[in-house]
MIDO-708044 format. One line per field, with one value per residue (C-alpha): residue number from 1; x, y, z. Coordinates in nm, 3 decimals. Example, Ala and Ser with C-alpha at 12.3 -4.5 7.8 and 13.67 -1.06 7.14 Angstrom:
<pts>
lumdo <- [1 | 2]
east <- [1.230 | 1.367]
north <- [-0.450 | -0.106]
up <- [0.780 | 0.714]
</pts>
This chain:
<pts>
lumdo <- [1 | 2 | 3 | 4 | 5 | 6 | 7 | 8 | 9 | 10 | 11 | 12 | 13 | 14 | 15 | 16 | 17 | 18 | 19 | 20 | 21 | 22 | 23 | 24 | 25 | 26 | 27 | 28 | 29 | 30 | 31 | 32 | 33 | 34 | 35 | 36 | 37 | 38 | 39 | 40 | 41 | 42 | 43 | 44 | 45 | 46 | 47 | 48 | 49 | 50 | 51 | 52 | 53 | 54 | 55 | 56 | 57 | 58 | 59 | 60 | 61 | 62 | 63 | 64 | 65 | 66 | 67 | 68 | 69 | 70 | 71 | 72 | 73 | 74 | 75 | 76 | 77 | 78 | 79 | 80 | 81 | 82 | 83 | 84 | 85 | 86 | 87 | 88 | 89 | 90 | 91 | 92 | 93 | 94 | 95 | 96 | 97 | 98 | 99 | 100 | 101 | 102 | 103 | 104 | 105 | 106 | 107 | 108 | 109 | 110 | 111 | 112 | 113 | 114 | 115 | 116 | 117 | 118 | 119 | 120 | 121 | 122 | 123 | 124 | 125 | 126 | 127 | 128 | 129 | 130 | 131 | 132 | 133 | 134 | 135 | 136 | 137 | 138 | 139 | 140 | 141 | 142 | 143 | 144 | 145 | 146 | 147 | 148 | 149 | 150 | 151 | 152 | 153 | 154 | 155 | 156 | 157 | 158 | 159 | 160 | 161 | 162 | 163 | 164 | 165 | 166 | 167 | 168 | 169 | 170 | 171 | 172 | 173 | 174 | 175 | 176 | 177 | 178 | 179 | 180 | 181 | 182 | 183 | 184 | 185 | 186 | 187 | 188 | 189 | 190 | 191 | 192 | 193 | 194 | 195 | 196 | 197 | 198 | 199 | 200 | 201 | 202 | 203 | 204 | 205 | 206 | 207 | 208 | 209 | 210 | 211 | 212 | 213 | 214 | 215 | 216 | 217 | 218 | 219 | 220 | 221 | 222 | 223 | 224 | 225 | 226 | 227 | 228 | 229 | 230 | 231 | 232 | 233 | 234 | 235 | 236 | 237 | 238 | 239 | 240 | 241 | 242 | 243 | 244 | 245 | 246 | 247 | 248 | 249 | 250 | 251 | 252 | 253 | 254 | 255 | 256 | 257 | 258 | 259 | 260 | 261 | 262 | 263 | 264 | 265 | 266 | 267 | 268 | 269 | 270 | 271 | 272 | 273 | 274 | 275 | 276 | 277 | 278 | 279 | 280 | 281 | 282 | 283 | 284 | 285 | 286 | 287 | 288 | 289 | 290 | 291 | 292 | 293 | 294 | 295 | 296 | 297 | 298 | 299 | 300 | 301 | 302 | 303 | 304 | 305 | 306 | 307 | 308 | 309 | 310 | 311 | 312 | 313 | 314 | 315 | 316 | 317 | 318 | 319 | 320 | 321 | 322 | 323 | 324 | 325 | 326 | 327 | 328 | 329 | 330 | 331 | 332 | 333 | 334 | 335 | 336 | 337 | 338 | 339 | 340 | 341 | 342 | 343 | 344 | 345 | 346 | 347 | 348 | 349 | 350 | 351 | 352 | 353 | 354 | 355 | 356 | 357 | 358 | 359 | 360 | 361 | 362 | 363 | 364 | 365 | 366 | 367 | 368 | 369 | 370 | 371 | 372 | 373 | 374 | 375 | 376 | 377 | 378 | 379 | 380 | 381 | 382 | 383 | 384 | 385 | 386 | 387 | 388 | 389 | 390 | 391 | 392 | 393 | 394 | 395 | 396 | 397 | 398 | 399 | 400 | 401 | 402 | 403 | 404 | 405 | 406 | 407 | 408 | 409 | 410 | 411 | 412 | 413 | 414 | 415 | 416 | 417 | 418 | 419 | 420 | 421 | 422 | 423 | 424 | 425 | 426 | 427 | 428 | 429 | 430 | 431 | 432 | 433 | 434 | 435 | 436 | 437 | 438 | 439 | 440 | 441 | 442 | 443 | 444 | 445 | 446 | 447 | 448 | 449 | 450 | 451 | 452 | 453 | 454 | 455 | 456 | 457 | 458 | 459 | 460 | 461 | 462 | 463 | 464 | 465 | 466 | 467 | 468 | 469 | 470 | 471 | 472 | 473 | 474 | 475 | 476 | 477 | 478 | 479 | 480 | 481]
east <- [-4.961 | -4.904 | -4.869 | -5.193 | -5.117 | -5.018 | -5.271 | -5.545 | -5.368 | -5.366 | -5.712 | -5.840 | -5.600 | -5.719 | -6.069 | -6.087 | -5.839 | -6.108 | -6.428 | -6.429 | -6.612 | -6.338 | -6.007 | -5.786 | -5.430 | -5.219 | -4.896 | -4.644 | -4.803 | -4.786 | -4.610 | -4.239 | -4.171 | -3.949 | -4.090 | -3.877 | -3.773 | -3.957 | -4.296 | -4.405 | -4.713 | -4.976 | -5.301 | -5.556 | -5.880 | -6.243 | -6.619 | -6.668 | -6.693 | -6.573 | -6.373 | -6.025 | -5.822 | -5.471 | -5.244 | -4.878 | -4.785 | -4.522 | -4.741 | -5.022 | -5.124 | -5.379 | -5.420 | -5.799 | -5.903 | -6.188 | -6.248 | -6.294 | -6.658 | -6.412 | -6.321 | -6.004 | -5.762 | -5.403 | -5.199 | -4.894 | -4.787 | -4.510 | -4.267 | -4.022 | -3.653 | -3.519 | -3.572 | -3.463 | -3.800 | -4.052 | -4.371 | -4.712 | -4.994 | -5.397 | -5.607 | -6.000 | -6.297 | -6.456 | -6.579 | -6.343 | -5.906 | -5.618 | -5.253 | -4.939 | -4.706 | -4.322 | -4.247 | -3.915 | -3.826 | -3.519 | -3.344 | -3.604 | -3.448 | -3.593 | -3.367 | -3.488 | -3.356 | -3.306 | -3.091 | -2.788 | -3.003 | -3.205 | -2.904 | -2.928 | -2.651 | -2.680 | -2.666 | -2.979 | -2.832 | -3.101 | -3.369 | -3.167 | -2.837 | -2.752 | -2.833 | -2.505 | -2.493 | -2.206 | -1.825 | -1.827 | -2.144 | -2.051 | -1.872 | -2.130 | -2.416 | -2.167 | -2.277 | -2.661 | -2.829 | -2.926 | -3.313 | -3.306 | -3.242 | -3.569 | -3.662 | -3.982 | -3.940 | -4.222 | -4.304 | -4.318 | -4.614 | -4.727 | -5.020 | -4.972 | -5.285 | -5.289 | -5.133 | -5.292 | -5.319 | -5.156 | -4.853 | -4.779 | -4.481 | -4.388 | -4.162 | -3.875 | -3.586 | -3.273 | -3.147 | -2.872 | -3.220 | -3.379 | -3.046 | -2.973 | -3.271 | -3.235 | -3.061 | -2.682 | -2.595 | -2.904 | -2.792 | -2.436 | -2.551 | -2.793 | -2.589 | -2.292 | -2.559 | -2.693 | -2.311 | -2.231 | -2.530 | -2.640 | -3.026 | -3.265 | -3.240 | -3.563 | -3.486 | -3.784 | -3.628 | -3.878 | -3.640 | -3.707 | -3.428 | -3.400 | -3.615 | -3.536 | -3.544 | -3.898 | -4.093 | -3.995 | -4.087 | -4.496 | -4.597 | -4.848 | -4.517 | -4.407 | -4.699 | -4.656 | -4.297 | -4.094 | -3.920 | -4.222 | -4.378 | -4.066 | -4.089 | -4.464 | -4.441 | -4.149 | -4.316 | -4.688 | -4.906 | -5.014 | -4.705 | -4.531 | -4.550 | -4.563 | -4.233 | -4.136 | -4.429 | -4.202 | -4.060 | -4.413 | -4.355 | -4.479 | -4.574 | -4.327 | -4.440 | -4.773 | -4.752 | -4.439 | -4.373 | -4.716 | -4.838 | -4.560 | -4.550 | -4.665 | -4.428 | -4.201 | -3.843 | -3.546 | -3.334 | -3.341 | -3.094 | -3.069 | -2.897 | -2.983 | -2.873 | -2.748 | -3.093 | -3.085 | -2.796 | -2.887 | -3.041 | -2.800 | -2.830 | -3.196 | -3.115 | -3.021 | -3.285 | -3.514 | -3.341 | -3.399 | -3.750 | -3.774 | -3.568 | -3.790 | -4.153 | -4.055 | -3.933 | -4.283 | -4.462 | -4.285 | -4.404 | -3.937 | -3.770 | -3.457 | -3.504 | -3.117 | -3.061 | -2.807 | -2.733 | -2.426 | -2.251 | -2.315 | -1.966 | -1.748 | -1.856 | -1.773 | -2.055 | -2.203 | -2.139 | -1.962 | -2.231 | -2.479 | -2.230 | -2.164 | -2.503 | -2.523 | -2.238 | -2.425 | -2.697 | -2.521 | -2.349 | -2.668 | -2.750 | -2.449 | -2.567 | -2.837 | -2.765 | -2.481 | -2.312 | -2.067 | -1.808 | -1.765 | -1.454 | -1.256 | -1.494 | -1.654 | -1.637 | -1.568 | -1.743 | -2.036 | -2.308 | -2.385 | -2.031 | -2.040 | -1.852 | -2.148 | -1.981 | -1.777 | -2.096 | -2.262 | -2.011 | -1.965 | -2.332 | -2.318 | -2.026 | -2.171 | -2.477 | -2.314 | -2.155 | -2.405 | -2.737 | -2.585 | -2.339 | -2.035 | -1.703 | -1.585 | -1.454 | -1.763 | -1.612 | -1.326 | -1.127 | -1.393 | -1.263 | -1.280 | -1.081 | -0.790 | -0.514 | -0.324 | 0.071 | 0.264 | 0.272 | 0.057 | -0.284 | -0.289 | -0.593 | -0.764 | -0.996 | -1.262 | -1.166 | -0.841 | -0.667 | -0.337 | -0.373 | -0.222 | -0.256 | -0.434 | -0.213 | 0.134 | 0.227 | 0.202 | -0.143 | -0.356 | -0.680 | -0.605 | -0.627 | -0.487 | -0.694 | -0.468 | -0.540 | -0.700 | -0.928 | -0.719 | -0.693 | -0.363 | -0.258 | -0.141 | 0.083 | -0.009 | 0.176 | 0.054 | 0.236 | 0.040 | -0.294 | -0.276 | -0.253 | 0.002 | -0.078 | 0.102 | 0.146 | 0.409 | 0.344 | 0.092 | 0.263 | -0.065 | -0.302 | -0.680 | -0.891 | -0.811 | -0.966 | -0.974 | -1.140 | -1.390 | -1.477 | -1.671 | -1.423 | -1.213 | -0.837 | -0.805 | -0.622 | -0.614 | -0.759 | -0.754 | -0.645 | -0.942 | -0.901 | -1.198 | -1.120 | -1.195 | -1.487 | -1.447 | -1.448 | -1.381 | -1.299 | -1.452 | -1.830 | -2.071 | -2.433 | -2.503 | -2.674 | -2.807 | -2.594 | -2.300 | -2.406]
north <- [2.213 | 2.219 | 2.540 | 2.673 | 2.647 | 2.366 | 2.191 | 2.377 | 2.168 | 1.854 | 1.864 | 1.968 | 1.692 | 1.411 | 1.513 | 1.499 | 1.182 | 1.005 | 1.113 | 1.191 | 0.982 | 1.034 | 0.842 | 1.018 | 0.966 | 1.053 | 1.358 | 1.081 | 0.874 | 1.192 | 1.338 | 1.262 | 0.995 | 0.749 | 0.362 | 0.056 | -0.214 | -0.531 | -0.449 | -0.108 | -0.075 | 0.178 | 0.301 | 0.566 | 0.636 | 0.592 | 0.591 | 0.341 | -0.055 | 0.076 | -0.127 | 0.045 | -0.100 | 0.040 | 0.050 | 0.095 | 0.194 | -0.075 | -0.399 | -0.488 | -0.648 | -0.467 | -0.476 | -0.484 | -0.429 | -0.307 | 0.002 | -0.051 | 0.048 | 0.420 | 0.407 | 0.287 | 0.101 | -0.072 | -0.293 | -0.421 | -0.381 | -0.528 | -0.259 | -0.485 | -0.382 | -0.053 | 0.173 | 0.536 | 0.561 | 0.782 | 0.602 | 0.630 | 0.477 | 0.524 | 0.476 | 0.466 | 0.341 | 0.357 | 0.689 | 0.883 | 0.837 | 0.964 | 0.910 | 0.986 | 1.106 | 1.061 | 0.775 | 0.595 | 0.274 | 0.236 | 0.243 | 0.412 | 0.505 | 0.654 | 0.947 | 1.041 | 1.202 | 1.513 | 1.879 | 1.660 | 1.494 | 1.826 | 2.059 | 2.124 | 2.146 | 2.534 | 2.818 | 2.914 | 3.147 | 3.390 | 3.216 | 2.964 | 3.057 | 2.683 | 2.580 | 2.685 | 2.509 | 2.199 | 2.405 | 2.340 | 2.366 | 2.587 | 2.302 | 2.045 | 2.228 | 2.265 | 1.874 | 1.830 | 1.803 | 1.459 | 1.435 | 1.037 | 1.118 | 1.246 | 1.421 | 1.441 | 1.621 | 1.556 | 1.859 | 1.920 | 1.827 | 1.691 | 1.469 | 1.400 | 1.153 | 0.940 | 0.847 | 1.055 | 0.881 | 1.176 | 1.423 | 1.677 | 1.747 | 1.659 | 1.470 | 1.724 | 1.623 | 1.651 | 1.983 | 2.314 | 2.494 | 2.081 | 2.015 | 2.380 | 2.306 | 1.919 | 1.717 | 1.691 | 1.415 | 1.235 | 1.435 | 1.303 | 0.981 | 0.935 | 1.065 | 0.808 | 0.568 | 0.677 | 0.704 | 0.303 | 0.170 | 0.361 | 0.346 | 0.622 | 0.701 | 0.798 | 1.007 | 1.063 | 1.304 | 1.335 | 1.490 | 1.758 | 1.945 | 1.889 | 1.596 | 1.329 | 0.971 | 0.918 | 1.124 | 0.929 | 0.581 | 0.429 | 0.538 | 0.246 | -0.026 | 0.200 | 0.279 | 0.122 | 0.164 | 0.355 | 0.523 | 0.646 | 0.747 | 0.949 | 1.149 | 1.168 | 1.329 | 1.567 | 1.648 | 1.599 | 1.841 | 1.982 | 2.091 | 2.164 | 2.470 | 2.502 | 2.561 | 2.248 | 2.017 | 1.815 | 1.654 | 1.529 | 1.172 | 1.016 | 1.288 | 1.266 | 0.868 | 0.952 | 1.301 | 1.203 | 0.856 | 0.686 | 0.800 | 0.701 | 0.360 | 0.181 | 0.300 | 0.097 | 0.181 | -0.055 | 0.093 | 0.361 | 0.608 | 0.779 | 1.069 | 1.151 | 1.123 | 1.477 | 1.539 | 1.216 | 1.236 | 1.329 | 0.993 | 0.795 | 0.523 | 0.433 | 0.521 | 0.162 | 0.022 | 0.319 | 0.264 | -0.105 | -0.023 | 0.234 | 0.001 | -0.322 | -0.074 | 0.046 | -0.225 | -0.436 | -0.089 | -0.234 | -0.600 | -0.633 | -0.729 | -0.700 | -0.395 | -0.222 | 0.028 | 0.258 | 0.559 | 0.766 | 0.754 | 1.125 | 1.321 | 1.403 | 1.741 | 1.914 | 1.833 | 1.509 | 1.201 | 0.950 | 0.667 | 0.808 | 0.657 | 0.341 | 0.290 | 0.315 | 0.086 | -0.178 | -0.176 | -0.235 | -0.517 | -0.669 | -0.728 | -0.654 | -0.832 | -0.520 | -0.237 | -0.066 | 0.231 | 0.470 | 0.680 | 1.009 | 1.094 | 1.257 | 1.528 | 1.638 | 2.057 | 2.081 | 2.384 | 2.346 | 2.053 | 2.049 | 1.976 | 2.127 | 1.816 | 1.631 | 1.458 | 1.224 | 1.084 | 1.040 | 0.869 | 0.641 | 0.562 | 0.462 | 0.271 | 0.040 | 0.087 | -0.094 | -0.363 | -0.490 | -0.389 | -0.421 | -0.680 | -0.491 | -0.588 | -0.287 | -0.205 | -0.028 | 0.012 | 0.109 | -0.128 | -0.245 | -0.347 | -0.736 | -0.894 | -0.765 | -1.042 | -0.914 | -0.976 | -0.850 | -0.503 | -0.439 | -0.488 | -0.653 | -0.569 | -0.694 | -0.582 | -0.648 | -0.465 | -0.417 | -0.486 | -0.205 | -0.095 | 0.272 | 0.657 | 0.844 | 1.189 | 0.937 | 1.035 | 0.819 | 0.678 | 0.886 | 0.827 | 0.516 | 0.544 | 0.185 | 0.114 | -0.054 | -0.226 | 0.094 | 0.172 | 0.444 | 0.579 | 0.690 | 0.848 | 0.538 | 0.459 | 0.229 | 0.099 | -0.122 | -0.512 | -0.568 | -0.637 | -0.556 | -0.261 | -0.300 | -0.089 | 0.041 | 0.288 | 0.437 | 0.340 | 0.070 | -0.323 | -0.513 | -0.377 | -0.417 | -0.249 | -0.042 | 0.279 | 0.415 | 0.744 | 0.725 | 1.105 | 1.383 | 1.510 | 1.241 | 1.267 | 0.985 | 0.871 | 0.470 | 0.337 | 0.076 | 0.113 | 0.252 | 0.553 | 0.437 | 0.514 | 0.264 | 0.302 | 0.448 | 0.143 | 0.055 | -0.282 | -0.244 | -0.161 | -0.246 | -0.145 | 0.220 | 0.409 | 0.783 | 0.888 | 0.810 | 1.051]
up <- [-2.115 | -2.517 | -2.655 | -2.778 | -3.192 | -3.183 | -2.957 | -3.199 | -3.477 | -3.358 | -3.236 | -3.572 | -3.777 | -3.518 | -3.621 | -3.937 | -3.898 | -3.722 | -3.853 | -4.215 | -4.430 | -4.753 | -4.748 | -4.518 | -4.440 | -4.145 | -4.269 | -4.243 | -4.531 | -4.822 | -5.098 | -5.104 | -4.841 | -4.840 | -4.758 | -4.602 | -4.907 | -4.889 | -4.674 | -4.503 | -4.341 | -4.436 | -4.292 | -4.268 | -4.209 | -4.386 | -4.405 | -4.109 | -4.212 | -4.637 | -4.841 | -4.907 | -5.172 | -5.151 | -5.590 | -5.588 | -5.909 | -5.936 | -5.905 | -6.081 | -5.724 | -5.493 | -5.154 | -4.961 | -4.660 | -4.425 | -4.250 | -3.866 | -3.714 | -3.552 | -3.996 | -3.892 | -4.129 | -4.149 | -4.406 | -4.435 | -4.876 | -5.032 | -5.122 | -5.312 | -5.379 | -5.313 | -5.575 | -5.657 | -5.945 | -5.770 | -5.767 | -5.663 | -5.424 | -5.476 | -5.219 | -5.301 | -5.100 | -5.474 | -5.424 | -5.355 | -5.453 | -5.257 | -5.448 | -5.297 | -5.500 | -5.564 | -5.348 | -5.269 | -5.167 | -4.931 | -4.561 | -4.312 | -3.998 | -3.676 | -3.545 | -3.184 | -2.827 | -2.697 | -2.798 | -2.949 | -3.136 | -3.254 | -3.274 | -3.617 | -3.933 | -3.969 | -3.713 | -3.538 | -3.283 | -3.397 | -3.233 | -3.009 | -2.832 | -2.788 | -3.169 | -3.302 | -3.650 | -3.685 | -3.669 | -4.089 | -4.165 | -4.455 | -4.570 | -4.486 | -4.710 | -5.037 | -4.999 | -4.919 | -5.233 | -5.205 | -5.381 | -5.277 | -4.914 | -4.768 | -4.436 | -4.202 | -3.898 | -3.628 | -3.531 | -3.126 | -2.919 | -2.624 | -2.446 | -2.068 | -2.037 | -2.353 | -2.714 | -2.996 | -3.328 | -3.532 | -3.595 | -3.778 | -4.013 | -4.370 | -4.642 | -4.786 | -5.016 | -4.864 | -5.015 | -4.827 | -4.746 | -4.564 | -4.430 | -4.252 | -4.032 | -3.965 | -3.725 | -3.773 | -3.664 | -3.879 | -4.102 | -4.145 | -4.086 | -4.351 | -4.606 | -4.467 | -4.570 | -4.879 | -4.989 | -4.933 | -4.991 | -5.326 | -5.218 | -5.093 | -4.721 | -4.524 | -4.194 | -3.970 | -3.713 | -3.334 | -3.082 | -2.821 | -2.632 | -2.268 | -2.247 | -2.005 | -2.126 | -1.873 | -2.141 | -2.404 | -2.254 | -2.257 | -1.974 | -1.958 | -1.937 | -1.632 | -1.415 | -1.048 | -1.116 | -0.853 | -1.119 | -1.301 | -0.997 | -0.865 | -1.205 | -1.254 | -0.935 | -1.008 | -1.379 | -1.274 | -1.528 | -1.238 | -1.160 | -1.457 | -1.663 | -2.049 | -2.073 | -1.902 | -2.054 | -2.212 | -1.943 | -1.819 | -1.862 | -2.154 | -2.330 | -2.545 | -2.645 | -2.657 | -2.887 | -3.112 | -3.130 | -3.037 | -3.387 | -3.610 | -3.411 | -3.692 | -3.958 | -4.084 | -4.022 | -4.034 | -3.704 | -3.484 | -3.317 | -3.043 | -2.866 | -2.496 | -2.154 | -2.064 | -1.933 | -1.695 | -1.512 | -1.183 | -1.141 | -1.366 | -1.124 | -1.310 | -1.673 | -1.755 | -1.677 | -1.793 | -2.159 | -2.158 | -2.148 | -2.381 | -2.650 | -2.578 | -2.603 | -2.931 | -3.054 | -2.937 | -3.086 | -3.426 | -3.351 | -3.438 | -3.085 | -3.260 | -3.446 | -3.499 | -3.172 | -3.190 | -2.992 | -2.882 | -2.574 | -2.467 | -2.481 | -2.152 | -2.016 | -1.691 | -1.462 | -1.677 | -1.471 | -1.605 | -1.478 | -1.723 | -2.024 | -1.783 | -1.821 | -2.231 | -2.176 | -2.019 | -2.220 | -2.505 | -2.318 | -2.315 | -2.644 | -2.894 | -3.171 | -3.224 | -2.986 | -3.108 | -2.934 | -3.029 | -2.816 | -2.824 | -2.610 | -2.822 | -2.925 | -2.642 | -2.544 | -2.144 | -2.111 | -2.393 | -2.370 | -2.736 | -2.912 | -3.259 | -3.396 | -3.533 | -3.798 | -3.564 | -3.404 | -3.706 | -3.907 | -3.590 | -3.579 | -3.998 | -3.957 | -3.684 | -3.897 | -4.212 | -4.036 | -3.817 | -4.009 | -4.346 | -4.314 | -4.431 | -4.320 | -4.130 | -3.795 | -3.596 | -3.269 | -3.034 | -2.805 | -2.525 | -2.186 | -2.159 | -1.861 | -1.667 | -1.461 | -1.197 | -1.232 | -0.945 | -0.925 | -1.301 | -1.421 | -1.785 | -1.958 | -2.233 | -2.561 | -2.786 | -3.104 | -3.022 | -3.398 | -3.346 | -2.999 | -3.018 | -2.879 | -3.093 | -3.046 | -3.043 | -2.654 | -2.359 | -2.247 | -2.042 | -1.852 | -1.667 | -1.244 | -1.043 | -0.720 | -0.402 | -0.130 | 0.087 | -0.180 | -0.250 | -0.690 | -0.842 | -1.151 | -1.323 | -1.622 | -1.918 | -2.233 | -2.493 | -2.525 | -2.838 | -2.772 | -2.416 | -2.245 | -1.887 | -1.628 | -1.309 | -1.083 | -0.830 | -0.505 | -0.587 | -0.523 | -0.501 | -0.793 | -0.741 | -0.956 | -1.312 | -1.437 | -1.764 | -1.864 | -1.566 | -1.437 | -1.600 | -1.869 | -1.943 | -2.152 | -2.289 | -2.620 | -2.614 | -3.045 | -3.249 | -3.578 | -3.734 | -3.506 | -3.288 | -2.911 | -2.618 | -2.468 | -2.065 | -1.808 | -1.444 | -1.322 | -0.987 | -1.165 | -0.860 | -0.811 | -0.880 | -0.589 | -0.596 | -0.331 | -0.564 | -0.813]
</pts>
């Protein structure tokens, strides 16, 4: 199932991992990285039942603990403020010292999904067709040499049967040569970040192209389920070749996110749903459990979500981003989304326009995690009243209603009393938008941007557009896909 190098690897890190009698630290906790301000948590491995006593260079305080009978350890240190200094951590079980050098304390975020999420800032069409680089990435490079941003990069793997307690991959400063071969939309965002908040940015990127949101999820929280078992037996590793391992379910957890589980990051986000939308009608539910695991792996049930509603394309269904929607819907406060209507491609699945989404992620980022008083989101359907022959509609974040372009609205369909959808017209009565169409007297339902590759152009003043929404939402059924 895992290609053969990199199954060698892992085999031989896990090893010495669990059975050396030295100090030994998993690749996350090493030269260069970046820790969360306040508390992180740190662990390792050493001669079963040892003392470990854990020095940060800027405390005089230690921390102790005791090596598990396996030579298992974990703390939780206090990190203090954030701090661009580089320090240092010893670890000894007074035989032996480890130190990790040139450490940073700042924002630690979790950047995960599947080829949007990878698709890097430069051009990889050498090796990858679909890897095509960000459309300015020229431009983007003149301004990624950013020492107190730093990058780790899980590298791919996969277990179909259970979590392993390592990765591999390692802690680079953000630099043209880092940033050419890291996620672009991290990428973007991170730097958005480092920008406003002055502090050093930690971006731990685990994303694998054409991965369905099933292997991401603990497959242990999904066992019994019907969902699990439709997929286990779609992607069974009996089944499955090594090409298409990754879509084993769990795999993905249990390689790539099982052994970082205990590092502490202060939000995650997230870019996937392409891969899921032939059974959209489960990926709201499926993404509800993948938020609440993680967030239970962090022992933080309201660690910051954020992800991006994936962009319009020609055969993407439109109740794939209904069901982001929802989500969010659920728990606003720290699920954020972000829409990405206006730069989709129609005829290319990975939109070079990476800076959009990742600006859109750091705003909502700053004012909901960070408390800044921004505007994070476009006008979100709220409540529509019928008056005669016109809908009147609503918003959330709706502050100067306008077209982005300056022409008449587009994207809205009116439902009538057959069931029947027409081509409707809409104009905004300040913070409403009034819609009607010809041949419609007794309104029912309201559509706005609602098919694969929308056209929409309804903002708010901060340029954010509305997010796509139909009135008449009912319960999503497969054959509807």
């Amino acid at each position: 199932m895992m290609r053969p190098a990199a199954l060698i690897y892992l085999l031989a890190i896990a090893a010495t991992f669990q059975m050396s009698a030295k100090v030994t630290l998993p690749p996350i906790i090493s030269d260069g990285m970046l820790l969360s301000a306040e508390k992180a948590s740190l662990w390792g491995s050493a001669k079963p039942s040892s003392q470990v006593v854990i020095k940060p260079s800027w405390t005089d305080k230690v921390t102790k603990t005791t090596a598990g009978s396996d030579g298992s350890w974990n703390v939780e240190i206090s990190t203090g403020p954030q701090s661009s200094s580089p320090s240092s951590i010893s670890f000894t079980d007074g035989e032996e010292t480890v130190t990790v050098s040139d450490v940073l304390v700042g924002e630690v975020w979790l950047c995960s999904g599947q080829s949007n999420m990878v698709f890097p800032v430069g051009d990889h069409t050498s090796t990858l067709s679909w890897q095509t680089g960000m459309e300015d990435a020229d431009l983007q490079l003149q301004d990624a040499l950013y020492p107190e941003i730093r990058l780790f990069m899980v590298d791919y793997a996969i277990s179909p049967d259970k979590p392993i307690e390592t990765c591999s991959g390692k802690w680079v400063k953000c630099t043209p040569e880092t940033a050419f071969n890291f996620s672009a939309v991290s990428f973007i965002f991170g730097r958005t970040l480092h920008r406003a908040l002055g502090c050093p940015v930690g971006l731990i990127q685990s994303a694998v192209g054409a991965t369905s949101i099933e292997s991401w999820i603990n497959p242990d929280l999904f066992k019994g389920n019907k969902i699990y078992d439709y997929a286990l037996k779609r992607w069974s590793p009996e089944r499955v070749n090594e090409k298409n391992a990754h879509r084993i379910p769990g795999g993905l957890y249990n390689a790539m996110i099982y052994p970082i589980k205990r590092y502490t990051v202060d939000g995650i986000i997230w870019y996937q749903g392409e891969g899921n939308a032939i059974n959209a009608e489960t990926y709201e539910e499926m993404l509800t459990t993948m938020i609440e695991s993680w967030r239970s792996d962090r022992n933080n049930l309201t660690l910051p979500f954020g992800m991006v509603q994936i962009a319009p394309f020609h055969n993407r269904s439109p109740y794939v981003r209904e069901a982001q929607f929802n989500v969010m819907k659920r728990d606003p406060e720290t699920i954020g989304m972000v829409v990405t209507t206006d730069v989709g491609d129609s005829l290319d699945i990975h939109p070079r326009n990476k800076t959009v989404p990742g600006m859109r992620l750091a705003r909502w980022a700053l004012a909901k995690v960070y408390g800044r008083n921004i505007e994070y989101s476009g006008p979100v359907f709220k409540n529509m009243t019928i008056d005669g022959d016109s809908a009147v509609l609503t918003f959330d974040h709706c502050d100067g209603l306008r077209s982005s372009d300056g022409s008449r609205l587009t994207g809205f369909m009116m439902q009538d009393r057959s069931g029947s959808y027409h081509v409707a017209d809409a104009r905004i009565d300040g913070d409403h938008v009034v819609v009607k169409a010809a041949g419609v007297s007794q309104p029912v339902n309201v559509r706005y941007g609602f098919e694969n590759f929308p056209r929409v152009n309804l903002v708010n003043r901060s340029g954010l557009p509305a997010t796509p929404f139909r009135t008449d939402q009912i319960a999503k059924v497969a054959g509807k896909m």
